[in-house]
C-alpha positions as CSV (number, residue, x, y, z in Angstrom):
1,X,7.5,26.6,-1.4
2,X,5.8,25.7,1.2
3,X,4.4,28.9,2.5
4,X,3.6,30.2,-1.3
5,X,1.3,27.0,-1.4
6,X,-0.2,27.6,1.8
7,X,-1.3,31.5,0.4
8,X,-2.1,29.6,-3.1
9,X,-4.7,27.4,-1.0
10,X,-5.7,30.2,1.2
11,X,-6.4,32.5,-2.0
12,X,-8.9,29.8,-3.8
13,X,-10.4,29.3,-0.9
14,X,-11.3,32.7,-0.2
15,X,-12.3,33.1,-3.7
16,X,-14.7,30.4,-3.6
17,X,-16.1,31.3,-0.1
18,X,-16.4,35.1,-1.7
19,X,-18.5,33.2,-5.1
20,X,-20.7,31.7,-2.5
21,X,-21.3,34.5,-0.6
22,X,-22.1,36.1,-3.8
23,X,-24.3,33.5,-5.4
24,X,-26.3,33.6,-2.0
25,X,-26.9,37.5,-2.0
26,X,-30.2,37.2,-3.3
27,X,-31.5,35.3,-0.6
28,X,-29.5,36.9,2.1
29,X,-31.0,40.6,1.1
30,X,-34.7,38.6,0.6
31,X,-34.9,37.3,4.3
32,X,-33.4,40.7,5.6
33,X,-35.7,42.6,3.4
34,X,-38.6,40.6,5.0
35,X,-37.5,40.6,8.7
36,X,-37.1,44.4,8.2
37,X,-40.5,44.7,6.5
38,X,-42.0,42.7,9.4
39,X,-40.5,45.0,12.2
40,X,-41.9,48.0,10.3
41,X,-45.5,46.8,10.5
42,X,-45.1,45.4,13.9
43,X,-43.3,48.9,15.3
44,X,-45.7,51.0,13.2
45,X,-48.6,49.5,15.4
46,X,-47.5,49.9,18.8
47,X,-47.2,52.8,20.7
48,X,-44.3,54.8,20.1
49,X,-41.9,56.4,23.1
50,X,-44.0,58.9,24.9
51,X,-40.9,61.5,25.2
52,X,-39.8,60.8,21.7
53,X,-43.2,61.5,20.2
54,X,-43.7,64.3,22.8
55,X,-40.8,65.8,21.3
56,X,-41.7,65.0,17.2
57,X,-45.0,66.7,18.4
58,X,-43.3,70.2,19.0
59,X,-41.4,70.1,15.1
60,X,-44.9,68.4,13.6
61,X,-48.5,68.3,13.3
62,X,-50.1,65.4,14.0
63,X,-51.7,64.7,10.9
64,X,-48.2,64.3,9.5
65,X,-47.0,61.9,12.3
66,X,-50.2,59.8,12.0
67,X,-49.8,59.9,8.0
68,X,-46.4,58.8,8.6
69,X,-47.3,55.7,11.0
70,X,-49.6,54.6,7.9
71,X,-46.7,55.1,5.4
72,X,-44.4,53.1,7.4
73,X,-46.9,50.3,7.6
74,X,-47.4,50.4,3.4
75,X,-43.3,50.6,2.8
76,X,-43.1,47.6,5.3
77,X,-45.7,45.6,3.2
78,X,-44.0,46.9,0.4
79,X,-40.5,45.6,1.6
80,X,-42.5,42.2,2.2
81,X,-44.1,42.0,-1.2
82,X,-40.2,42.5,-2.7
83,X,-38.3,40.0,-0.2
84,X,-40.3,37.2,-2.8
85,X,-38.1,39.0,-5.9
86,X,-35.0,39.3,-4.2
87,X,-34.9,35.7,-3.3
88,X,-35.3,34.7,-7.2
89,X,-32.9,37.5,-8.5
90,X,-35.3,39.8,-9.9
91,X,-34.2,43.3,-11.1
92,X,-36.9,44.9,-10.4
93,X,-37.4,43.7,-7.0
94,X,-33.9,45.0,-6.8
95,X,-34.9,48.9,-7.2
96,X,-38.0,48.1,-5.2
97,X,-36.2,47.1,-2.3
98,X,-33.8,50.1,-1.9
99,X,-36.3,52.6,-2.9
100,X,-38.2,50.9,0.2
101,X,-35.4,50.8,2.3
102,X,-34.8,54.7,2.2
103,X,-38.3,55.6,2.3
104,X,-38.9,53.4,5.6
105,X,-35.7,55.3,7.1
106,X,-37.5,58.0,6.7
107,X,-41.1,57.3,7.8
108,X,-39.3,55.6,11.1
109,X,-38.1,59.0,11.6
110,X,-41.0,60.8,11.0
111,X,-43.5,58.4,12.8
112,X,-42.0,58.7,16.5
113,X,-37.8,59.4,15.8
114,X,-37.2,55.8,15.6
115,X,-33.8,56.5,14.7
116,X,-32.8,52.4,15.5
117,X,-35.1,51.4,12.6
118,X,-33.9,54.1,10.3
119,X,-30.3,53.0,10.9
120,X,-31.2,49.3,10.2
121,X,-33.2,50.1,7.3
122,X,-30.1,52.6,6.1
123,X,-27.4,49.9,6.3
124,X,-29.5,47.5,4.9
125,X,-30.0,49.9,1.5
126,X,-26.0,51.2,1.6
127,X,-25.4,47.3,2.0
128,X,-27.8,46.5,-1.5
129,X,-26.9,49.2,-3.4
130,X,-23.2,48.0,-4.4
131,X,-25.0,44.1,-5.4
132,X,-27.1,45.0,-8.8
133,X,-25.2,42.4,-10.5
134,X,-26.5,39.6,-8.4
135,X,-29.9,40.3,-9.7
136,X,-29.9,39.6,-13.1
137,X,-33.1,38.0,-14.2
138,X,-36.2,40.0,-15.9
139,X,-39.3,40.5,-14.3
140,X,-42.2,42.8,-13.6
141,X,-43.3,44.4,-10.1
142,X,-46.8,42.5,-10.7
143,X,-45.7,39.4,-10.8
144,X,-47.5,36.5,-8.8
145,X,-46.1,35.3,-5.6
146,X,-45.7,31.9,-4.7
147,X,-47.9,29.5,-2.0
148,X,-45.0,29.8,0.4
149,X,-44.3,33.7,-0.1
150,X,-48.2,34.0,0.4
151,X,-48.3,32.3,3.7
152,X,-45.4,34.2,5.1
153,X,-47.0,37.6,4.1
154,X,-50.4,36.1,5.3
155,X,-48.4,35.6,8.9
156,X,-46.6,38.7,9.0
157,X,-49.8,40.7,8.9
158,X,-52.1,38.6,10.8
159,X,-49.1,39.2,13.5
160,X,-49.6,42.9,13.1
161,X,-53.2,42.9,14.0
162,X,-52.9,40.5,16.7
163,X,-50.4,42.6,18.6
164,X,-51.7,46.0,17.3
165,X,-55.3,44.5,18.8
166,X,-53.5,43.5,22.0
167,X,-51.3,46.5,22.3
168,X,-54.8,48.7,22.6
169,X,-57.0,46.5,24.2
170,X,-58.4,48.5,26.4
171,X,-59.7,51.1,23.7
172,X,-63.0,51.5,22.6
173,X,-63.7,51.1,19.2
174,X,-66.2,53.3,17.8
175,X,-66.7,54.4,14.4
176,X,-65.4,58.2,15.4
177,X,-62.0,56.3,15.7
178,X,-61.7,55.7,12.6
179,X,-61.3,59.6,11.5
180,X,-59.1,60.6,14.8
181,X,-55.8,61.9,13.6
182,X,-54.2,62.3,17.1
183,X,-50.8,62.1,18.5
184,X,-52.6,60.3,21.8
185,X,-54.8,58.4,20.0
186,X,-52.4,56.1,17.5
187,X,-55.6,53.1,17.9
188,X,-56.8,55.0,15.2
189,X,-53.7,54.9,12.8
190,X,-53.5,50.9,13.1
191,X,-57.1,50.2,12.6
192,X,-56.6,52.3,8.9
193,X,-53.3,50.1,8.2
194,X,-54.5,46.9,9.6
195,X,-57.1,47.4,7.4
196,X,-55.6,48.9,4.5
197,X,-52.6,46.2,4.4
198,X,-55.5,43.1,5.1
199,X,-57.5,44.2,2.0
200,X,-53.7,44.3,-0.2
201,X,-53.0,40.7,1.1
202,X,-56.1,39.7,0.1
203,X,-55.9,41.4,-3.3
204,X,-51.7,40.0,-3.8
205,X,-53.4,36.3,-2.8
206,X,-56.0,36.2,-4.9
207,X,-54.1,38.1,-7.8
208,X,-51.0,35.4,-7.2
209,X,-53.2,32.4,-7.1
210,X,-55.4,33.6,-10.3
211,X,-52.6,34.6,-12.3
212,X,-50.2,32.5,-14.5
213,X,-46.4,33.5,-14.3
214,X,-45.3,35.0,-17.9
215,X,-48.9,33.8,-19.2
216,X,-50.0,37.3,-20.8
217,X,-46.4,38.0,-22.4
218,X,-46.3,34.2,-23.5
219,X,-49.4,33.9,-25.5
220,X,-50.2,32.0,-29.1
221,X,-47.4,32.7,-31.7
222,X,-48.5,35.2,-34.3
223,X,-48.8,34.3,-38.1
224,X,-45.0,35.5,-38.8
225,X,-43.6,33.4,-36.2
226,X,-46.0,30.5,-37.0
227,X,-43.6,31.4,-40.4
228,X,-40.5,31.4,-39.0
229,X,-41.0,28.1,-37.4
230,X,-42.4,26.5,-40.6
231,X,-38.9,27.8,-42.5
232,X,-37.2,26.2,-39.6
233,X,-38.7,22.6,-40.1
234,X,-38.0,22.9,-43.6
235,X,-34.4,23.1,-43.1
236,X,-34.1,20.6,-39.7
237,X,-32.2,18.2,-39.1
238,X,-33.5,16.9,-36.0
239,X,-37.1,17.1,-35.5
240,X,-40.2,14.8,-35.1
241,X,-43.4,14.4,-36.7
242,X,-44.8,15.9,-33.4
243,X,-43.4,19.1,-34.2
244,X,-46.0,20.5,-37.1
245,X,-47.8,20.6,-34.0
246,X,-46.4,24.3,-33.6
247,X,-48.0,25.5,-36.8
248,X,-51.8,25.0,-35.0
249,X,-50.8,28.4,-33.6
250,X,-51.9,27.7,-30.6
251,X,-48.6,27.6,-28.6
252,X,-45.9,30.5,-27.9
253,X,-42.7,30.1,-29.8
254,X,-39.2,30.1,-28.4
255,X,-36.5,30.6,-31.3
256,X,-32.8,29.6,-30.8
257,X,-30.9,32.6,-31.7
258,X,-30.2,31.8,-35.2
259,X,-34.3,31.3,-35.5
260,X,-33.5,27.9,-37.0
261,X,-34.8,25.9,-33.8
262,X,-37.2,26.2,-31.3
263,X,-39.5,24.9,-28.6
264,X,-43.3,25.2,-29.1
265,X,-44.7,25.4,-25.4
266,X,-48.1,26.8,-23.4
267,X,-47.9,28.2,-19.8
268,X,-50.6,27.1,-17.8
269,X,-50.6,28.1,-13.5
270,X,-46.2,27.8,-12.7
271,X,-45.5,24.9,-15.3
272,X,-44.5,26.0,-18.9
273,X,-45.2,23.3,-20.7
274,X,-42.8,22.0,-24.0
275,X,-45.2,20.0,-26.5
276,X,-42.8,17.5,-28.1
277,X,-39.0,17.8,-28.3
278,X,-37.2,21.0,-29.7
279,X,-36.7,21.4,-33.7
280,X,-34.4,22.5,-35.8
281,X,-30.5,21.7,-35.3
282,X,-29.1,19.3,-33.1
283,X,-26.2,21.1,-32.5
284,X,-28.2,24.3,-30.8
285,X,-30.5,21.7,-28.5
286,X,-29.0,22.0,-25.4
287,X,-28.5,25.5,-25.2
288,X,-32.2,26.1,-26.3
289,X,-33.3,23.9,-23.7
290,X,-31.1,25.5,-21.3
291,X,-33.0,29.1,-22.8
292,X,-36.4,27.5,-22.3
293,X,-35.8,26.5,-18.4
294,X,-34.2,29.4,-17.7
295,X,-37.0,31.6,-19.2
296,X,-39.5,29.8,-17.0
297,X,-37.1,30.1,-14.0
298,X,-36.9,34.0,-14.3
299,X,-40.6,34.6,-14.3
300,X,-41.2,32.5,-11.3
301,X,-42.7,29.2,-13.7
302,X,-40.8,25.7,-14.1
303,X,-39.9,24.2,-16.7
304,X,-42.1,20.7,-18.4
305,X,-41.4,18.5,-21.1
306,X,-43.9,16.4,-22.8
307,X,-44.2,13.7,-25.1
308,X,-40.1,13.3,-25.6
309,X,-38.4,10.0,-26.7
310,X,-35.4,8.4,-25.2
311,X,-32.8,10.4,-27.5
312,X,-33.1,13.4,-25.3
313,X,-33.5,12.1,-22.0
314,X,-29.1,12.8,-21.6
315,X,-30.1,16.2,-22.3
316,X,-32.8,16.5,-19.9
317,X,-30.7,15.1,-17.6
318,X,-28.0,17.5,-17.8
319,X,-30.6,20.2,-17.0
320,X,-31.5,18.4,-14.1
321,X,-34.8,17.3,-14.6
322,X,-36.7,13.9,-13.1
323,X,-38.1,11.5,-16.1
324,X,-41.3,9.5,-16.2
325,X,-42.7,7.4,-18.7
326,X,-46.0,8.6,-19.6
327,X,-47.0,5.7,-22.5
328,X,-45.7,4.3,-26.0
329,X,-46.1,5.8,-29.6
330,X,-47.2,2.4,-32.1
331,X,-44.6,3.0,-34.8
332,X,-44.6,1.1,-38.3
333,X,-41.7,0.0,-39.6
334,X,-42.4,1.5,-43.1
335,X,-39.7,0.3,-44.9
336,X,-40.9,-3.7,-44.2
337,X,-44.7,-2.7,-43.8
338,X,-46.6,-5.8,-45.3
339,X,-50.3,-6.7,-45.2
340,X,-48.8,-10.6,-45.9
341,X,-49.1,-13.1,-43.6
342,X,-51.3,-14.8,-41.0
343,X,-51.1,-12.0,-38.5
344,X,-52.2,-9.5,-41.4
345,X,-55.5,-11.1,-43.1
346,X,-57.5,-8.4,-40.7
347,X,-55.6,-6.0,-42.3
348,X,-56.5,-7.8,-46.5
349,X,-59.7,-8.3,-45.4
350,X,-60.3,-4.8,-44.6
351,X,-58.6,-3.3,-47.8
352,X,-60.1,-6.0,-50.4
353,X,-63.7,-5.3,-48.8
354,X,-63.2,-1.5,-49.2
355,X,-62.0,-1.6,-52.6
356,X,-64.8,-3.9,-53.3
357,X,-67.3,-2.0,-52.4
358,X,-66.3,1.2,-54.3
359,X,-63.5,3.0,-51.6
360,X,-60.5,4.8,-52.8
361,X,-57.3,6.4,-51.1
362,X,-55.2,8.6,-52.2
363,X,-52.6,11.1,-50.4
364,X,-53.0,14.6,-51.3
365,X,-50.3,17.3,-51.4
366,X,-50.1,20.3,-49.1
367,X,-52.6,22.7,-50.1
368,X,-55.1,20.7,-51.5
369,X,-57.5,20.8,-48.0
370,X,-58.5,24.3,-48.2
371,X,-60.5,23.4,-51.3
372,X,-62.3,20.1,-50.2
373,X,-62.7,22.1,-46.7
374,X,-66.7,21.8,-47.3
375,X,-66.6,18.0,-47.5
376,X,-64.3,17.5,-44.7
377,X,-65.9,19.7,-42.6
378,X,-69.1,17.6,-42.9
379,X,-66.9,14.8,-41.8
380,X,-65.7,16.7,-38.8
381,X,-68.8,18.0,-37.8
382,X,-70.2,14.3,-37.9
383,X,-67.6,12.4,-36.3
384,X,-67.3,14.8,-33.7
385,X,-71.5,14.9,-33.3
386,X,-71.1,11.1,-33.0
387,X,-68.4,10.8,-30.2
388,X,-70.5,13.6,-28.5
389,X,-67.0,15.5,-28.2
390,X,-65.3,18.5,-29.0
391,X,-62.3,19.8,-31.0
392,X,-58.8,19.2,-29.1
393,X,-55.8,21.2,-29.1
394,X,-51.7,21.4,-28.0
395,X,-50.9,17.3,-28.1
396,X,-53.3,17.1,-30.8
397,X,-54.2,18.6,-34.2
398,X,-57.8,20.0,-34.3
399,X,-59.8,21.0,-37.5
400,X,-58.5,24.1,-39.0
401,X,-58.4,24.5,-42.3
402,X,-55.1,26.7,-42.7
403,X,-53.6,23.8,-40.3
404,X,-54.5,21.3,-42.7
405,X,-53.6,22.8,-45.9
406,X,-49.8,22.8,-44.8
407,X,-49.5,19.2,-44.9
408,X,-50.3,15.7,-47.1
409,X,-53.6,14.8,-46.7
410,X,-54.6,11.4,-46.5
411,X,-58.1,10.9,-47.7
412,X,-60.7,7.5,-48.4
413,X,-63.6,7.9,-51.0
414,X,-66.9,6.2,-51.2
415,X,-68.3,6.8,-54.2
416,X,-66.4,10.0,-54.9
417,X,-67.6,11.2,-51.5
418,X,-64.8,12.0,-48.9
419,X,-65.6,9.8,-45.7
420,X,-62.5,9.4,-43.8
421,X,-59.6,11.7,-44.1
422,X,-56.0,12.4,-41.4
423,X,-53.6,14.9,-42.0
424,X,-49.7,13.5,-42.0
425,X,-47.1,15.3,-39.8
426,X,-43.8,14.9,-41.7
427,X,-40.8,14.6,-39.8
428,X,-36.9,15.8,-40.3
429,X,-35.3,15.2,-43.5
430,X,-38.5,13.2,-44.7
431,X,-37.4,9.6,-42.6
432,X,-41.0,9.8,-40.4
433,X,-44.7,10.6,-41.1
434,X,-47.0,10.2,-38.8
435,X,-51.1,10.8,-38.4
436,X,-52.5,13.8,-36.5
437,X,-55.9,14.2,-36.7
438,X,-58.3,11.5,-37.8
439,X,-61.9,12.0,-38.5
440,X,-64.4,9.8,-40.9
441,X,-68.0,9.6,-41.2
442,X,-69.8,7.2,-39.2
443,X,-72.5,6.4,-41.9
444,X,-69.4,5.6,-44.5
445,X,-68.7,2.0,-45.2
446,X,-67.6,-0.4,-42.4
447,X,-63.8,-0.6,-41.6
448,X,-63.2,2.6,-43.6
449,X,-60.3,3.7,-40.5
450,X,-58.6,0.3,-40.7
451,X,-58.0,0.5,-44.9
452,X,-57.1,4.3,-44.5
453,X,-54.5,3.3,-42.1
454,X,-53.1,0.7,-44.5
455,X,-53.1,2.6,-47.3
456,X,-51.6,5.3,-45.7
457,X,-48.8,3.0,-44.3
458,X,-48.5,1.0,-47.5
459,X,-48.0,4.8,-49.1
460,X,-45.1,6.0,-46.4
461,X,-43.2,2.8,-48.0
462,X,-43.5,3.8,-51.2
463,X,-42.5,7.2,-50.7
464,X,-39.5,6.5,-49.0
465,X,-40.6,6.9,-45.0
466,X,-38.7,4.6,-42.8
467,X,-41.3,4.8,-40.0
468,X,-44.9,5.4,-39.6
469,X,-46.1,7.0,-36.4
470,X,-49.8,5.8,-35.3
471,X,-49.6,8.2,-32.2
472,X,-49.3,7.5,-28.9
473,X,-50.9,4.9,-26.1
474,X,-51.3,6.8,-23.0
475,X,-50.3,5.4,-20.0
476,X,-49.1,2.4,-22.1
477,X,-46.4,-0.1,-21.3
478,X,-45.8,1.3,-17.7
479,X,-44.9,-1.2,-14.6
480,X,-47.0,-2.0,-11.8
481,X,-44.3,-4.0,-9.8
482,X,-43.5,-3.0,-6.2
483,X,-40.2,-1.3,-7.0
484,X,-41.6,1.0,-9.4
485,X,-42.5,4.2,-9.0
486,X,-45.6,5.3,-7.3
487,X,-46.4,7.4,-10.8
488,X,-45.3,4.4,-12.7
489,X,-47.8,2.2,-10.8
490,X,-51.0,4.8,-10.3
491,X,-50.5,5.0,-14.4
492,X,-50.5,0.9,-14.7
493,X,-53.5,0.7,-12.6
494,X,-55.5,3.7,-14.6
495,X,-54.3,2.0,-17.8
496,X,-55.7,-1.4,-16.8
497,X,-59.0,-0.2,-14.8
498,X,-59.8,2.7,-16.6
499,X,-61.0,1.3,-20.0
500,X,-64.8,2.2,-19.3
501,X,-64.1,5.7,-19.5
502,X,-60.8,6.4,-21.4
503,X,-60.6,3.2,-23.6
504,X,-56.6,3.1,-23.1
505,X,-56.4,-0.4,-23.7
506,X,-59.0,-0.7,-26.4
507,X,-57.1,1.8,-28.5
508,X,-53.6,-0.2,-28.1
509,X,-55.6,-3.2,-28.7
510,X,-56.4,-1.1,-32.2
511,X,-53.0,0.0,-33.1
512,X,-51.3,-3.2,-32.2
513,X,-53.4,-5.0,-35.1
514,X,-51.0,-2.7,-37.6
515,X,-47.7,-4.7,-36.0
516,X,-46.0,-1.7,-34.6
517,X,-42.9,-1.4,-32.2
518,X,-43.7,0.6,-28.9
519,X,-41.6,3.5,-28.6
520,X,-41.5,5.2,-25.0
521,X,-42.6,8.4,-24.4
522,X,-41.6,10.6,-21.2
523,X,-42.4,13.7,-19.3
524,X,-39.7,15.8,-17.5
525,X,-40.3,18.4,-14.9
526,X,-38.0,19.7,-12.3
527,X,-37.8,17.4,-8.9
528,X,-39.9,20.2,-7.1
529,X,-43.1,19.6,-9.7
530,X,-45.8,16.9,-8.7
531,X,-45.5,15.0,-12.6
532,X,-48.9,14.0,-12.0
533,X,-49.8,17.8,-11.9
534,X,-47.5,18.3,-14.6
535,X,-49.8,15.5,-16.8
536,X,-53.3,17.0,-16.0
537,X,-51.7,20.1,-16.9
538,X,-51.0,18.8,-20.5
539,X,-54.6,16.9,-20.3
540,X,-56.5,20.5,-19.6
541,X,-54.7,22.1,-22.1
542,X,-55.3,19.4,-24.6
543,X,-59.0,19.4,-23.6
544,X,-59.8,23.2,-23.5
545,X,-60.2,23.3,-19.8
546,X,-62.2,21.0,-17.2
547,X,-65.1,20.6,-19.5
548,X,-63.5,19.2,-21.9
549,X,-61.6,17.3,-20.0
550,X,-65.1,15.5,-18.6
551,X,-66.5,15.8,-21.8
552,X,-68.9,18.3,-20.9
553,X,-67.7,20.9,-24.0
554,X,-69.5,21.3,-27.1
């Protein structure tokens, strides 16, 4: 009994030593495929064995052994440029590697009978060929490497010329060497492939640094999907107010595989940003945010998650994710809104002098923009001119026409003349509404914001709405104490200092005259990503770049 234990033991042991060789394979092949591809550049630059390349020189011409030394340099590069694949499981990189491997067998052979790098190289490919399996993730040969990769390649070559340079020292370098095919004169063949492979590693660093992982496959949803997701939020049964925000169509789409949830999201540099929390069924969330990381993961991106409440922070957590809080949403308690009492005479005095002096309100059903889009333009255009800003976009709603035909429109009249109007974003299963974008002219009467905001609250109550969503106060409600997170703190101090340019206390201040509750919002990213990157990030995006971030954008 004994003894049949001992073998039990010994088996699962060996079977879970054998699933961590395997689950390391991609990173064993990626730093053999690298030192490999470094040995080939360094051997192709040195002088070869003077007997061996006597010898090749009887069976070849020397315009084949010097095109071979180049080749060899290339294919190392090349096994370099793949090592960054292999290490994150990519297929393709996969293929690259042994179709690599056996062509720098070859060139080792043809360059000076370097039979000891051929057999390497050999092994190494009858070694790879058997592990296809362990590289299971989709990619394409183009695709960006990362800061570290680049540095390593960067070193790799810059080792090449500096022992290619030292290993010919004594040459003289004239232009004629440049055009010398000649077995005695191999100077010539590592000038061309030190500078062939310099000009590639700049082209891969630039390329790498320019270019967003997945960006160009990952663009703006198209109008059917912008369908599909609009069908999706019809039928939810989980999804905030937030989530119209897909329907802008300026976000890709990523659909469960039923199509009946998904995550709207933007990739901008590595981070694939999620705007809001997934829609659709809470019963395919997990897994769809398990799709979504994943995704980013296999093109070489990580995952972000902005503006998400506390209910799926467990879920974020199970993917393994670090949580900050990055402010609080003002929400009205719709059911128990009142404009009574002492703390609400702001709120009558704003609504009494408005209907006094000729204002209306009224909430108009989906569809009903597209034909006032004249007037509310002229709204837009003036409150924008005013503010000396520009339109917005991905955390906020921006003036599109379609966009605000698909939902209520909440609109205040001065003498039958539109001059305040928001769009409401209507949550799951009709329990939340909240306000997206807000515009009103700033010649219309005085406090005109103020009464369409209690109105509009006073109108979620009598529809049925159990909450009212003002939006969110960035950076709000986060804790400058000496135990808290440096994020947490930098955030407090920005919120609290910052008012001359950003107003972030100023527009609490505003949203707390209503008598909201604060609800947290977070951002998740993976431990790896800086989440104040991850935040400027969302910021650029929101802001159309730099300029507008500065408010320098018309």
């Amino acid at each position: 009994m004994t003894t049949t234990k001992r073998q039990g033991g010994a088996r699962r042991l060996a079977q879970r030593l054998g699933g961590l060789v395997y689950e390391l394979t991609p990173q064993i092949f990626a730093v053999a495929s690298f030192v490999l591809g470094a040995v080939m550049l360094l051997s192709a630059v040195t002088p070869a064995f003077s007997g061996r390349l006597q010898a090749l020189d009887r069976i070849s011409a020397p315009l084949l052994i010097d095109l071979s030394h180049f080749a060899a340099s290339v294919t190392g590069f090349l096994l370099l440029l793949v090592s960054a694949g292999l290490w994150r499981r990519r297929r393709g990189a996969y293929y690259a590697a042994l179709f690599g491997l056996m062509l720098g067998a070859v060139f080792s052979l043809m360059k000076g009978l370097d039979w000891e790098e051929a057999a390497e190289l050999t092994l190494a490919a009858a070694l790879l060929l058997p592990c296809r399996a362990a590289f299971n993730r989709r990619s394409r040969l183009g695709e960006p490497l990362r800061p570290g990769w680049l540095l390593m390649l960067a070193a790799a070559v810059a080792a090449m010329l500096w022992l290619g340079f030292f290993a010919y020292r004594d040459t003289t370098y004239t232009d004629e060497l440049w055009w010398t095919f000649l077995t005695d004169k191999q100077a010539s063949g590592f000038l061309r492939a030190g500078a062939v492979l310099a000009i590639l590693t700049l082209a891969v660093a630039v390329r790498s640094l320019l270019t967003a992982p997945g960006a160009r496959s990952h663009g703006p949803a198209g109008p059917a999907e912008v369908a599909r997701a609009r069908a999706a939020l019809a039928e939810a049964d989980t999804a905030t107010p937030e989530a119209n925000l897909a329907l802008l169509g300026d976000k890709a789409l990523l659909f469960s595989p039923t199509g009946r949830s998904f995550i709207a999201y933007r990739v901008r540099g590595r981070r694939w940003i999620a705007m809001g929390e997934a829609a659709g069924l809470k019963a395919e969330r997990l897994e769809l945010l398990w799709a979504f990381a994943e995704m980013a993961d296999s093109y070489g991106g990580t995952p972000v998650f902005y503006s998400v409440g506390e209910g799926m922070l467990a879920d974020l957590a199970t993917l393994g994710l670090a949580v900050r809080k990055v402010g609080e949403a003002a929400v009205i308690d719709a059911e128990h809104f009142s404009t009574e009492g002492k703390g609400k005479q702001n709120l009558r005095t704003a609504v009494n002098r408005a209907e006094r002096e000729g204002t209306t309100f009224e909430v108009l059903a989906p569809g009903a923009a597209r034909s006032l889009e004249a007037e509310l333009r002229a709204v837009s255009d003036a409150w924008l001119d005013h503010h000396n800003g520009s339109e917005k976009a991905f955390s906020l709603g921006r003036f599109d026409i379609a966009y605000l035909d698909l939902s209520p429109l909440a609109v205040a009249r001065h003498d039958g003349r539109i001059v305040a109007f928001a769009n409401l974003l209507v949550g799951a299963r009709d329990e939340e509404v909240m306000i997206d974008l807000m515009r009103h002219d700033p010649d219309g009467p005085h406090g005109v914001m103020d009464y369409l905001f209690t109105c509009t609250a006073q109108w979620a109550r009598a529809e049925g709405f159990r909450r009212f969503d003002l939006g969110m106060a960035p950076l709000s409600g986060l804790e400058d104490r000496r135990m808290a997170p440096v994020f947490a703190r930098v955030g407090a101090l920005v919120f609290e200092e910052g008012g001359a340019v950003y107003g972030f206390q100023g527009l609490r201040a505003y949203k707390s005259k209503f008598g909201p509750g604060w609800r947290p919002k977070f951002i998740a990213a993976s431990t790896s990503t800086p989440l104040a990157l991850a935040l400027l990030d969302v910021a650029l995006l929101t802001s159309g770049g730099w300029l507008g971030l500065l408010g320098l954008k018309k």
